[in-house]
N, C-alpha and C positions, 0 to 999 in steps of 0.2 A: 504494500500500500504506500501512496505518497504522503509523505506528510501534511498537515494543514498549515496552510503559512497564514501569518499576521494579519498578512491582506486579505485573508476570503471571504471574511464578511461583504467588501465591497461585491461579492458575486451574488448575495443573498439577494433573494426578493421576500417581500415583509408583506402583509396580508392585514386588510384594515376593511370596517365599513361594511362587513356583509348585511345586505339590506333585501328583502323579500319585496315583489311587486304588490301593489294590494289586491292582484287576484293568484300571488303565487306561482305566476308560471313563470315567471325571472326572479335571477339576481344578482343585484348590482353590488361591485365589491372596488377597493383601493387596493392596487400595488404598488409597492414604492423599492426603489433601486439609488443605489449611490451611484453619484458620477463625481469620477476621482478628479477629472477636470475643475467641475463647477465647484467642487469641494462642498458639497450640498446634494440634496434626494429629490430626482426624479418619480414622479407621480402620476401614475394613469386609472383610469376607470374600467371595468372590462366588465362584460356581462354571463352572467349565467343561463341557458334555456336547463331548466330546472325537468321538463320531460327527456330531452333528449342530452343534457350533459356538455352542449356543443356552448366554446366560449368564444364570445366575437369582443374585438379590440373596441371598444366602441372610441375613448379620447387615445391623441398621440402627441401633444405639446410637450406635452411632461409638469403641466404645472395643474392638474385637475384632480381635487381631491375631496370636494365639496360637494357635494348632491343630496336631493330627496328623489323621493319617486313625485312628480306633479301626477299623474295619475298612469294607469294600465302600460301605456307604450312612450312614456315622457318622462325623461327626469328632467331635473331644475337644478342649476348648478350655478355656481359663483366662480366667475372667472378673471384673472386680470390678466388681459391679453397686451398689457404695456411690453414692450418691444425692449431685448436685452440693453438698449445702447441708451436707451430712453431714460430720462431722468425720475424718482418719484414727485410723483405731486404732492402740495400740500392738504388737499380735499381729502375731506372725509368721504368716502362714496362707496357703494361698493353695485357692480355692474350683473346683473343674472343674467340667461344664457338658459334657452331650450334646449332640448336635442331627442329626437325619437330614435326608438331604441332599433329601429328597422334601418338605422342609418343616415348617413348624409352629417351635414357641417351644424355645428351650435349656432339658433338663432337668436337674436338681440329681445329679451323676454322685457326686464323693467332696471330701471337703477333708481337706488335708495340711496340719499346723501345722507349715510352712517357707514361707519364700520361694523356692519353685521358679523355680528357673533355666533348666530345659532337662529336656523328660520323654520318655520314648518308650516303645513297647507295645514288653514281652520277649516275652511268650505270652498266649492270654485269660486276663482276670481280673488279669494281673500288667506292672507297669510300674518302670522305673529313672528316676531324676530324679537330678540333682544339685541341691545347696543351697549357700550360703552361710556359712558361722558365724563367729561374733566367738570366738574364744580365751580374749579378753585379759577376757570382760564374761559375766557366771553369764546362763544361761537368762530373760530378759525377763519368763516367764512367772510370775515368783518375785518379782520384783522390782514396789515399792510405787509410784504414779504419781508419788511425788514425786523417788523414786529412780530413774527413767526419765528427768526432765527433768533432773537431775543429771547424765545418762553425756552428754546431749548438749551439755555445757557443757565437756570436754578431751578428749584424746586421749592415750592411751598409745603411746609409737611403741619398737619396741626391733625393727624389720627393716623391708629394702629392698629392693624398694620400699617403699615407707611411704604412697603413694597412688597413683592410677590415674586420667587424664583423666576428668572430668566425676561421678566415683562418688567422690570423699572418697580417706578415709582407710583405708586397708586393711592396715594392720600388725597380724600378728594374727588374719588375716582366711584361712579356710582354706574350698574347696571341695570336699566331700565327695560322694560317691555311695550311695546308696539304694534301697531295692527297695519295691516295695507291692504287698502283695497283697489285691486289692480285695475280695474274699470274706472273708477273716478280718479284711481292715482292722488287718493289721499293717504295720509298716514298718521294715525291714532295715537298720543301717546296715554296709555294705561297707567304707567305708574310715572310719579313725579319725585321731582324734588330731591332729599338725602335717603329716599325707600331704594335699598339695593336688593335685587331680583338675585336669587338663587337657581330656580329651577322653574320652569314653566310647562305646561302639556296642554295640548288641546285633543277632544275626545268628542265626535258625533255634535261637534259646533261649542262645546263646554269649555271654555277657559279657565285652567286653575296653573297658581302661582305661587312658590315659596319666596319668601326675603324678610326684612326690617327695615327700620329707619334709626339711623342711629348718627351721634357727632364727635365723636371722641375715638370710642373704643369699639368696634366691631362685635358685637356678644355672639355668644353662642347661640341661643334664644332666637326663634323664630316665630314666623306665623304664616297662616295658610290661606290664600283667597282666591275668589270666584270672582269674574269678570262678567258683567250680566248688563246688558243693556246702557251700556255707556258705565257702567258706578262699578267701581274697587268695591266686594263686600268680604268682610271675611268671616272666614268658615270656623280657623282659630285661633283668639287673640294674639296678636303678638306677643315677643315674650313670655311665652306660658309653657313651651316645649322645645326642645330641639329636634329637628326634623332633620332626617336622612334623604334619603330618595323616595320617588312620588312618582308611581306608574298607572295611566288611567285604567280605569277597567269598562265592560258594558255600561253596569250600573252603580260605577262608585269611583275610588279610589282606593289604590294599596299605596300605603305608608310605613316606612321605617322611621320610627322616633325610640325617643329614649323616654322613657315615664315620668309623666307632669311631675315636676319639683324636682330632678334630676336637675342637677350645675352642670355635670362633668359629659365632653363626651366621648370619655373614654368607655371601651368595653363595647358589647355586642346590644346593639337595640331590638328591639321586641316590634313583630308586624303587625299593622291594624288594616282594616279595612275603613275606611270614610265616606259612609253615604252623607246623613247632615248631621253627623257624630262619628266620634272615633270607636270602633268594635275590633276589641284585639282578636288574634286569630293564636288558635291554641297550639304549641309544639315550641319547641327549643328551637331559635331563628339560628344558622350557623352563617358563619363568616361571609355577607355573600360577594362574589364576584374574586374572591380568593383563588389563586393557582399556584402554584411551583413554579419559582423565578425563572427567567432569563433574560437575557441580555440580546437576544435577537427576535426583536418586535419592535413596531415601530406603529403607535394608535392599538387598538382595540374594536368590539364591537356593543352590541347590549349585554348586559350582565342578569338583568333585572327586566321582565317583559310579558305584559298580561294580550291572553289571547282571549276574547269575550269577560267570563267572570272568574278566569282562573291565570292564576300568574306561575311563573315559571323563570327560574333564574338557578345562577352556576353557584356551587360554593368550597370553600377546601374542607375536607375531613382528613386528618391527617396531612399527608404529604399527596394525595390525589383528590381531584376534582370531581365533584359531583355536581348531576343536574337533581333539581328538585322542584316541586308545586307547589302549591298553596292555595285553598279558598275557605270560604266559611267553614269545613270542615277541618282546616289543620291544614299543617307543613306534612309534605309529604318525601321523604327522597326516593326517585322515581329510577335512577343507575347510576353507580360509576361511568366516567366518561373513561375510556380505553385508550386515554392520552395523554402522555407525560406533565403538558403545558395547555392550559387554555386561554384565549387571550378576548373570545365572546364570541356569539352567537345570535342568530337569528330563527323566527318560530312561524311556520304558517300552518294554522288546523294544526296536525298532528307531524308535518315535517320539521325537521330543525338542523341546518348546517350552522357546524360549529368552527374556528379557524382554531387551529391548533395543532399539536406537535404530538409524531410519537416517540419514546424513546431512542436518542438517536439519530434522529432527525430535524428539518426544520420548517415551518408552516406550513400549512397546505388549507385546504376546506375539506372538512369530509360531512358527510350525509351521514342523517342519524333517525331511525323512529324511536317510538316513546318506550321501547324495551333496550335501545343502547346499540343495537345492531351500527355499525358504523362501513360505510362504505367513501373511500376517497377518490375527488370529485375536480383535486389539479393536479400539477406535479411541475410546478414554478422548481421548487428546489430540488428533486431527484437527482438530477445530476453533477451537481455541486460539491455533494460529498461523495458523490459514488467510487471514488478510486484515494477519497483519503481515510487515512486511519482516523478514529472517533472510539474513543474510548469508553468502553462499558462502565456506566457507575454501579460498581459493585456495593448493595447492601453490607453497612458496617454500623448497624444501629448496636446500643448499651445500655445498659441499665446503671444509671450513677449513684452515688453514694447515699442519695437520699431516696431510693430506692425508686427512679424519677425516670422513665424511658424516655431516650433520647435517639430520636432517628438522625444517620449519620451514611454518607456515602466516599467511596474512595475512587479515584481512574490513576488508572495505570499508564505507565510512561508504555509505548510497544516493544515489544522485544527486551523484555525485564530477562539477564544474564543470571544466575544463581551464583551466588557467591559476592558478587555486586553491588555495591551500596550505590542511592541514587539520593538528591535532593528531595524534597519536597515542600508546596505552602500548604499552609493552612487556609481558608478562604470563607468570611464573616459576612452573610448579610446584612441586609438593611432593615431596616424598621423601629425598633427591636418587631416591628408586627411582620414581617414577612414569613417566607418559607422556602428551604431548599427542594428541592426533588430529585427526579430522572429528566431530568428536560434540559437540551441542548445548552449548555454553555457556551459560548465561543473563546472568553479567555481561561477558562481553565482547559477543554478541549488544547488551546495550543500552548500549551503548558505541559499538558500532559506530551503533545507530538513533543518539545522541548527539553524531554526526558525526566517529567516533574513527575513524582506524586502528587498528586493534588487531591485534599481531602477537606469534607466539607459536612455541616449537622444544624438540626434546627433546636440550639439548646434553647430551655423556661425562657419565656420573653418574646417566642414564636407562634406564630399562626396556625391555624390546623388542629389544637387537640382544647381550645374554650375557652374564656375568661381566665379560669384558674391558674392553667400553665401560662398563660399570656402576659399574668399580671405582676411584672418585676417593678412597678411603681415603689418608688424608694428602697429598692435592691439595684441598682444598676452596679454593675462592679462586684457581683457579692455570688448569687447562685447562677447566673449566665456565664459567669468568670470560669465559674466551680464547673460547669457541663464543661464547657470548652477546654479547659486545660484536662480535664479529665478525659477528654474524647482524645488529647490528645495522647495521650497516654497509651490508651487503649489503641489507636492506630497505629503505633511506634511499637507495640508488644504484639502486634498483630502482622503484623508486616515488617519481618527482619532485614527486607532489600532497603527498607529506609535508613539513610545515613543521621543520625540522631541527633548530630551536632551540626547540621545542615537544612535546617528547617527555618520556612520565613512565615511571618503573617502580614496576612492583607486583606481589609474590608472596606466600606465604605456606606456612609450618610453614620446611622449608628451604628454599622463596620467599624466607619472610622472611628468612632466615637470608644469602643470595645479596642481598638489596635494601639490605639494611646494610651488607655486605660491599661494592657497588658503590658508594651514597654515600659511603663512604670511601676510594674511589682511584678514582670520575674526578666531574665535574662536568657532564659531558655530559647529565643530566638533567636539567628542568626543576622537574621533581616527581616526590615516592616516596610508595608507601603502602606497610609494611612488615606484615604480616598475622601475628597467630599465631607469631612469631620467636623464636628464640634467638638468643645474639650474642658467651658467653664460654664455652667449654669447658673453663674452669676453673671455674665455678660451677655450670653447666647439671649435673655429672657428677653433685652431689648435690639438686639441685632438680627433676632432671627423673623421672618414671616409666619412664624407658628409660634414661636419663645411666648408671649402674652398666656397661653391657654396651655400649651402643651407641657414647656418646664415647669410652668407650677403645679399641675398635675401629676408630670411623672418623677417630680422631687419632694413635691410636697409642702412646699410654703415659698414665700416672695424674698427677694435680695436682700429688703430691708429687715424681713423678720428675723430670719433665724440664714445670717451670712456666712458662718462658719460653717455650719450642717452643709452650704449649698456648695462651698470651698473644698470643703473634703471629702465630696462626693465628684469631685471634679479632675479627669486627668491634670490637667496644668498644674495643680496642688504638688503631683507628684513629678514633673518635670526634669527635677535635682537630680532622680533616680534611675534615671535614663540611659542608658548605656549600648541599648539598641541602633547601629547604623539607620535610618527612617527615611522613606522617602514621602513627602508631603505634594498629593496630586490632589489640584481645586480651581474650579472656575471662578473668574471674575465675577461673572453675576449670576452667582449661586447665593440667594438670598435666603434660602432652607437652611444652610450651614453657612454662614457667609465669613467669608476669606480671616478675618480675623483669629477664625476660631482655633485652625490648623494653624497660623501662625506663632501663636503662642506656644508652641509645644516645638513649633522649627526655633524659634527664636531664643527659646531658653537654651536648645541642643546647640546652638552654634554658640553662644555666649557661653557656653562649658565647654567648647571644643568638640563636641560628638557630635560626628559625621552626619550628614542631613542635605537632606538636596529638596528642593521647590519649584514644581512644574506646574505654570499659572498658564490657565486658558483664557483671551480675550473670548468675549461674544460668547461664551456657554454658560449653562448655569447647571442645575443639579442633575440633570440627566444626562449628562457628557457620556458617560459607557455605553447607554444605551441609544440617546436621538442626537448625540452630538454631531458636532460638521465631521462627513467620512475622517481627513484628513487627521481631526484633529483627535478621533477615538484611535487611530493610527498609532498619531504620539503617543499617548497616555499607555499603551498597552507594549507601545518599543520602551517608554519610559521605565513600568513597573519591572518589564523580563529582564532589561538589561541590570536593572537595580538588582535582580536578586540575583542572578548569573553573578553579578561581579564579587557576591558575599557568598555566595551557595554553593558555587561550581569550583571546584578544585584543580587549579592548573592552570586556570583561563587568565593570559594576561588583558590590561585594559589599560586604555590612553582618554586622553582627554577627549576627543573625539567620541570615543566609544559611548559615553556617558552623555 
C-alpha cells in the first residue's frame, strides 16, 4: 500500500446539505473540494433522482452552496456571481437565482438589500429570512465611501459577548426576522429593535420564532413567539426558559429546553411538544445530533426533523450513532446507524439518507429505511484511499481505577517489525463534551503512515455515556487527568512495540486546555502540541465568546469571588513546572480560545528557557483543522509532525529550515 501523505485531504470531497424534494423524488446535496490554488473550497450543488440513483451536476462555478427547494422541480439559491478581479462592494444585498432541476443556467429570481443569513418558502410568492444588523453604525447605504472606510478602523463594544469565533466583532450586533413578499416586493420586518432572533421555522403558513431583547449581557433565557397577522405574540415569556432547538411539527411544535427555573445550560435538556402549552414527552432525551469526531467534514445536515406529528433525529450512545423518534408516546431508539461518523440526514415518509462515514472511510450518502438497512448511494471518495494504507482502530477500551469504563482506541504504524520500538502521541479531544470513535481521522491516519502509534479514548468529561460521566464541572484536571494518564499506561503495557520514552501529546480547544494542564504535572512526555487552548479561567471568562456563561459554570464561581480557586484550577498557575519541549498552534481570530490564552503558557516556557515554538494563523479562527484555508491546515499538520519527529524520532537530524 502507498502511504497517505499530508496532502490528501486536499483530494477529499466533503458532503453537506442533503435536502429531500417536497415530493421526494430528488435530492439536492453540497460538495465541496479544496483548490490548493485558491487556497480556499470549491462548492457545487448536485442532485439526487432518488428512484433511479442517477446524479446530474446540476451548479459548476464552484461558489454554490446555498439553496432550498422553491418547490417540486426548482431550487432557490443565493449566489454572488461578482467576477474574481472584481472589487467587493460596500452594499449590503444579497442577489437569489432560480434554477430547475431538469437543467439549463440560474435565473435572476429577486434581491434583498440585506445580508441574508438563513431564508425559507412560508407560502408561494412569500418567504422569511433572517438578517444581521449593526445597532451601534446608521444604514451603510447613507453613509459616504470615505465614511465606510472610517467604521472599519474601531469598534464600539458596550455588550457581551462583544465577539464571536472567526466573524469579528458583534457588540451591537442584532438578528432580526423578515418576510418578502415576492409579488409586491415588499419586505416585512417582524422583529425590531435590540430582540435578537435565534431560531425561526415556518410550518403550513405558521411562523414561530426563538430570541430576547437584551442591553448589556446576552442571557441564556429565552422566549418563544408566533407571528400572526402582522403582531409578535408570544407563546413563552421571555426569560422564563432556555430553549434549544425548535422543529415544526403537523400540529405543534417539538422543543428542547431545559426546565423552567433552570440558570445553567449545561447538561442534556428534556423534549416537549408545544401546541398552546408546553407537554413534555416521556423517555430519557440523549445527546442529540452527537457523533464520533472527525476532522474530514466540512457543514453538516438536519440532526433534528419532524415528518407530520413525529420527529426523528440522530444521537450518540456511546461511541456510535443512533437514529431515534419521538411523539406523544415517548422517545423511541429506532437503530444503530452502521456508521462510524454521522454528520446529518434527511427524512421523507419513511426514507432517510444519511451522509456519513464507514469505518475506514470517508463521506458518502447512503440510503436507509426505518429498520437501518443501509445501502450507499455515491462514491465521491472511493478512490482516494483505495491504494493507501489506513489504519485499523483497534479497540483498547479499560476499566480505571475508579472502576469507570473508559473507551479507548489505538492505529498502528504498517509494517510494525517485532523487536522494534516505535514512537507514539497521544491524541485529546475537544469539548471536554465531544467523542472519539472509529471514524476516519486524517491527522492521526498520517501519523500513523509516519510510523506513529497513535492512541486515542473518550475519558469522564465525554459525550456518549449521560450527564453523569459528562459532568467534570469543577474537576477539570482531576479524574479526566486520572482516565488519560491511566489509559496511558494501559496502552504502553499493552503494546511492547511502543518506545516509552518516546511519547508526545497533543489536543486541542479543551485538548489544549488538558495538554497544558498535563505538561504541568508530569514529564512523562517527550513532546506537546497544544492546539487552539485556553489555560487561565481567570482571564478566558472575559476574553473568550462563551467565558460569560461557560467558565463560570464549569469552574464554578466568578474572578472576583473566589480568585484563587479559579488560579489553581488553571494551567498557567502551573507554568514554573514545565519542562515539556511545546509547540503552541492558534488562530488569530479564534475568539472561543483567543490567542492570549496559549500565550501564557509559551511565554512563561520561553522566559525559563524551555523550548516552545508558536505557529499563528492570520484569517482563521477555531476551526483551522477542520474548515480552515487548505493551505493553511497544510501548515499546522507539517507544523505539529515535524515538532514531534524532531523530539520523538531517534537519529533524525534537523536545521533551521526543517522547523
Amino acid at each position: 500500500m502507498d502511504n497517505l501523505r499530508i496532502d490528501d485531504f486536499m483530494e477529499y470531497t466533503f458532503i453537506s446539505k442533503a435536502t429531500f424534494s417536497p415530493d421526494g423524488k430528488h435530492m439536492a446535496y453540497v460538495i465541496k473540494k479544496a483548490d490548493r490554488e485558491k487556497n480556499d473550497y470549491s462548492s457545487y450543488i448536485r442532485l439526487m433522482d432518488t428512484d433511479t440513483g442517477i446524479i446530474t451536476d446540476l451548479t459548476g462555478l464552484g461558489k454554490e452552496s446555498s439553496f432550498i427547494f422553491d418547490d417540486d422541480e426548482t431550487l432557490l439559491m443565493s449566489l454572488n456571481r461578482r467576477k474574481e478581479d472584481e472589487p467587493e462592494k460596500h452594499e449590503r444585498k444579497t442577489s437569489f437565482y432560480r434554477m430547475r432541476i431538469n437543467g439549463g443556467e440560474p435565473a435572476p429570481a429577486f434581491e434583498l438589500p440585506y445580508d441574508v443569513s438563513e431564508i425559507r418558502k412560508l407560502e408561494e410568492g412569500k418567504y422569511l429570512f433572517t438578517s444581521r444588523i449593526d445597532l451601534l453604525r446608521p444604514d451603510m447605504k447613507h453613509v459616504s465611501d470615505e465614511e465606510k472606510e472610517d467604521y472599519d478602523d474601531y469598534h464600539v463594544l458596550t455588550e457581551i459577548p462583544y465577539w464571536e469565533d472567526g466573524g469579528g466583532f458583534i457588540s451591537g450586533f442584532r438578528t432580526h426576522l423578515y418576510e418578502f413578499d415576492e409579488k409586491d416586493k415588499k419586505v416585512t420586518e417582524i422583529t425590531k429593535g435590540k430582540f435578537d432572533v435565534t431560531g425561526f421555522s415556518c410550518n403550513n403558513g405558521r411562523v414561530i420564532y426563538t430570541g430576547c431583547t437584551f442591553d448589556s449581557l446576552r442571557p441564556l433565557m429565552n422566549g418563544l413567539y408566533e407571528y400572526v397577522n402582522g403582531s409578535c405574540v408570544p407563546l413563552i415569556a421571555e426569560n422564563r426558559i432556555i430553549l434549544g432547538r425548535a422543529e415544526p411539527a403537523e400540529s405543534g411544535m417539538y422543543l428542547t429546553a431545559h426546565k423552567e427555573g433552570e440558570t445553567s445550560e449545561w447538561g442534556t435538556p428534556s423534549l416537549y411538544f408545544f401546541d398552546d402549552h408546553l407537554i413534555p414527552i416521556e423517555g430519557e432525551l440523549p445527546e442529540i445530533g452527537g457523533t464520533a469526531g472527525t476532522d474530514c467534514y466540512l457543514g453538516g445536515a438536519h440532526s433534528f426533523k419532524a415528518v407530520g406529528d413525529t420527529l426523528y433525529f440522530t444521537a450518540l450512545e456511546g461511541y456510535e450513532t443512533c437514529f431515534y423518534s419521538a411523539d406523544m408516546n415517548g422517545i423511541r431508539k429506532l437503530f444503530k446507524i452502521d456508521l462510524a461518523s454521522v454528520q446529518g440526514f434527511d427524512i421523507f415518509k419513511k426514507d432517510i439518507m444519511f451522509i456519513g462515514m464507514k469505518k475506514g472511510h470517508l463521506q458518502e450518502i447512503w440510503r436507509s429505511d426505518m429498520e437501518g438497512s443501509l445501502k450507499k448511494m455515491t462514491s465521491y471518495n472511493d478512490m482516494v484511499l483505495e491504494t493507501k494504507y489506513v489504519a485499523e482502530p483497534e479497540y483498547m477500551g479499560f476499566t480505571d481505577s475508579d472502576a469507570v469504563k473508559i473507551d479507548g482506541w489505538l492505529l498502528r504504524p504498517e509494517g510494525v517489525e517485532e523487536g522494534k520500538k516505535y514512537p507514539a502521541i497521544l491524541d485529546i479531544h475537544g469539548g471536554p463534551r465531544g467523542a472519539y470513535g472509529e471514524a476516519f481521522f486524517h491527522e492521526m491516519q498520517y501519523w500513523a503512515n509516519e510510523g506513529y502509534f497513535v492512541f486515542f479514548c473518550n475519558p469522564r468529561g465525554s459525550s456518549g455515556k449521560g450527564d453523569d460521566f459528562a459532568d467534570i464541572r469543577t474537576k477539570y484536571g482531576t479524574i479526566d487527568y486520572q482516565d488519560l494518564m491511566e489509559f496511558t499506561d494501559h496502552i504502553l503495557e499493552q503494546v511492547p512495540e511502543i518506545d516509552k520514552e518516546m511519547v508526545g501529546v497533543t489536543g486541542g480547544s479543551y485538548g489544549g486546555w488538558m495538554t497544558n494542564w498535563i505538561i504541568g504535572h508530569t514529564d512523562r512526555f517527550r513532546a506537546a502540541a497544544s492546539q487552539r487552548s485556553f489555560s487561565n479561567w481567570l482571564s478566558d471568562f472575559s476574553a473568550s465568546e462563551i467565558g460569560p456563561f461557560f467558565d463560570v459554570d464549569e469552574v464554578g464561581g466568578l474572578p472576583w469571588e473566589d480568585p484563587m480557586r479559579l488560579w489553581e484550577n488553571s494551567p498557567a498557575a502551573y507554568a514554573d513546572k514545565i519542562v515539556t519541549p511545546t509547540l503552541f498552534i492558534h488562530s488569530l481570530n479564534d475568539h472561543n480560545c483567543p490567542l492570549s490564552e496559549s500565550m501564557q503558557i509559551f511565554a512563561a516556557m520561553r522566559y525559563r528557557g524551555i523550548d516552545a515554538r508558536a505557529c499563528l494563523f492570520e484569517n482563521e479562527g477555531h476551526e483551522l483543522s477542520r474548515s480552515g484555508k487548505p493551505r493553511h491546515r497544510l501548515r499546522r499538520l507539517k507544523e505539529i509532525t515535524r515538532w514531534m519527529d524532531r523530539y520523538l524520532k531517534k537519529g533524525l537530524l534537523f536545521t533551521t529550515s526543517d522547523l
